[in-house]
C-alpha positions in Angstrom: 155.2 90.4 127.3 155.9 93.4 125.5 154.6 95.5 128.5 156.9 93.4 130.8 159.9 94.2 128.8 159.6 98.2 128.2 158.7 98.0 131.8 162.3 96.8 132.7 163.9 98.7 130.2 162.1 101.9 131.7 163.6 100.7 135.3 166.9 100.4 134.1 166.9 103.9 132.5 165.7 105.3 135.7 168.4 103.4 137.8 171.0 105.2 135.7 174.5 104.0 134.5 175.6 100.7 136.4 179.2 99.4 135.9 178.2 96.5 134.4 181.7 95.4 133.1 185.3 96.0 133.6 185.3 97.0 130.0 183.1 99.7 130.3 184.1 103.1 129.7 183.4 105.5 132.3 184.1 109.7 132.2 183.2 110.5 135.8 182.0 108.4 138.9 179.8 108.8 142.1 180.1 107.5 145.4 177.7 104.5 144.5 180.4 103.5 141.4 183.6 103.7 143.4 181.9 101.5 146.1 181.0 98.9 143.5 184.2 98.8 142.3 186.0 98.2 145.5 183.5 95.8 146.3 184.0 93.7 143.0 187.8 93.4 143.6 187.0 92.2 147.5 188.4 95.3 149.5 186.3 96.0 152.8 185.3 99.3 152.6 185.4 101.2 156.4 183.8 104.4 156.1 182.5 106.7 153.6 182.6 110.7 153.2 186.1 111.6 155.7 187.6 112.7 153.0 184.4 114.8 151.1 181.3 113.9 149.6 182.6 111.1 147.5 185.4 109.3 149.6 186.0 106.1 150.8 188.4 104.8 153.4 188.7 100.8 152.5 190.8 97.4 153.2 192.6 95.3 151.1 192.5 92.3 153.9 192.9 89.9 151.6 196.5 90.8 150.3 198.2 93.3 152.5 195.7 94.5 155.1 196.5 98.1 153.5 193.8 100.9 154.6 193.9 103.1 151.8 191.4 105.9 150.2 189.8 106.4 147.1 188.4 110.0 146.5 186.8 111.6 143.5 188.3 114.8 142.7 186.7 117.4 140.3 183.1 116.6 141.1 180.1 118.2 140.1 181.8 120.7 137.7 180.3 122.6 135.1 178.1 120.4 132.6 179.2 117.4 134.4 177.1 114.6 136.7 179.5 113.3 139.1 183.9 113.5 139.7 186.5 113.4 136.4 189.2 112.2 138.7 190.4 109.5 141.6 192.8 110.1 144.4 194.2 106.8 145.4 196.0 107.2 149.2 198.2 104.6 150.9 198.8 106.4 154.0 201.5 105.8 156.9 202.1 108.0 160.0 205.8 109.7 159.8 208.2 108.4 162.6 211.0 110.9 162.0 213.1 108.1 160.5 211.8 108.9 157.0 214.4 111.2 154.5 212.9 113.5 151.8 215.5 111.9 150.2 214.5 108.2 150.3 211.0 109.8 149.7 212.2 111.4 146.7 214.4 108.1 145.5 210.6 106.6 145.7 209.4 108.8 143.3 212.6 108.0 140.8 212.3 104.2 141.3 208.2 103.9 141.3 207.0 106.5 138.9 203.7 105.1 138.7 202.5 106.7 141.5 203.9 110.0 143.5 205.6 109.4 147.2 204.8 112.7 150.0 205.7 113.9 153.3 203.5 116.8 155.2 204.7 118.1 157.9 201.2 117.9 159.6 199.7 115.2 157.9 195.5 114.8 156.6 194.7 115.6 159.9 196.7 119.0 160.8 198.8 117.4 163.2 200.5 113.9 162.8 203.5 113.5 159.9 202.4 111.5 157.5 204.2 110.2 154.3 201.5 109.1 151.5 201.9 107.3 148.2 199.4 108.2 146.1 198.0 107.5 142.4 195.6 110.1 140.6 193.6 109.3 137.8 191.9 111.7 134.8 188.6 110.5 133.7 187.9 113.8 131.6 188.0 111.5 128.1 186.8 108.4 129.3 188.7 105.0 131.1 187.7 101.5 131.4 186.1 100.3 134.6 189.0 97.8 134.7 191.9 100.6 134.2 190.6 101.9 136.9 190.8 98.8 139.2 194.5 98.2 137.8 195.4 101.5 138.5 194.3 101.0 142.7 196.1 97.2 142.5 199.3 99.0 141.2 199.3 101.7 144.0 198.5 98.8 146.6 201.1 97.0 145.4 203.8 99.9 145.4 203.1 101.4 148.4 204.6 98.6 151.0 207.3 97.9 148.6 207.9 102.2 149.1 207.3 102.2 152.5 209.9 99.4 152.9 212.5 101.8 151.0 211.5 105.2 152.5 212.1 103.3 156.3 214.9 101.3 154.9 213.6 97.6 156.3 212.2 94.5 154.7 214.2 94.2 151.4 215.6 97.5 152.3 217.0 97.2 155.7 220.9 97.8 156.0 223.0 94.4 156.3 223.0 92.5 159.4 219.0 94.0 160.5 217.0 91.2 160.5 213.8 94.1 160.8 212.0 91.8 163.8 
C-alpha cells in the first residue's frame, strides 16, 4: 500500500501544478492552465496559438455567443516558468460608425476594462474596436479572480459595443435597431 501511494504522489509531482480549485492561488499560467479554465466555466475554445505561443481564441455559446481571446503576456521571463499576465479581447470589426468619443465615454462609464480603436486592426488591415481586460499575476491571484475577471469583460463588452454603435439600450429615440 505504501508503495502504491508514494507511487501516486511521485506522478502527481511529475504532472506539475494542476488548478485544482478556484481558490487556488496562481503567479503565472501556461497554455494547458488557461485552457482548463475556460473549459471549467463552459466556453468552446476555437483555436489555439493566433495570437503567440500561449493564446486562445474561445466562445462563450452559452451566454452571448462572444468570440473573445485570452493571451498570456510576460511569458517565460527571467526566473519565471510560464506568463505573469492575461490579455482578455472582446473584439468587433469597425464599421466607421464608431466615435473615439463614444469609445472614450466607454472607458469613463466601464472602467473595469479599457475600450480601443486601431486604425488597422489585429490583423494590419480591418478597423477594429476591442474591449479588453489585462490581468497582473506577478504576486499571485486566485484561479477564481481570474475566471471573474473574463465573466466581467464578457459581460461589458456587448453592453460597450451597444454604446460605442449607439443601438440596443443605446439607440437614439424612435430606432427600433431591427
Amino acid at each position: 500500500m505504501r508503495r502504491i501511494l508514494t507511487s501516486l504522489a511521485f506522478v502527481s509531482f511529475l504532472a506539475g501544478p494542476a488548478l485544482a480549485d478556484d481558490s487556488q492561488v496562481v503567479k503565472s499560467v501556461k497554455l494547458a492552465d488557461l485552457q482548463r479554465i475556460l473549459v471549467e466555466e463552459g466556453y468552446t475554445i476555437n483555436s489555439t496559438g493566433d495570437d503567440g505561443d500561449v493564446s486562445i481564441r474561445a466562445t462563450d455559446e452559452e451566454n452571448t455567443g462572444l468570440i473573445f481571446n485570452v493571451i498570456g503576456t510576460a511569458c517565460e521571463v527571467e526566473g519565471t516558468d510560464g506568463c505573469l499576465g492575461i490579455n482578455m479581447q472582446v473584439r468587433y470589426d469597425a464599421d466607421g460608425q464608431e466615435t473615439l468619443e463614444r469609445i472614450n465615454d466607454v472607458n469613463l462609464m466601464w472602467a473595469a476594462t479599457s475600450c480601443w480603436y486601431s486604425e488597422g486592426g489585429t490583423d494590419g488591415y480591418s478597423p477594429t474596436v476591442g474591449f479588453t481586460r489585462y490581468v497582473i499575476l506577478d504576486g499571485g491571484m486566485t484561479v477564481r479572480n481570474i475566471k471573474d475577471n473574463l465573466l466581467n469583460l464578457l459581460a461589458i463588452a456587448p453592453q460597450g459595443a451597444d454604446y460605442v454603435w449607439q443601438t440596443g439600450a443605446y439607440a437614439p429615440e424612435g430606432d427600433d435597431d431591427w
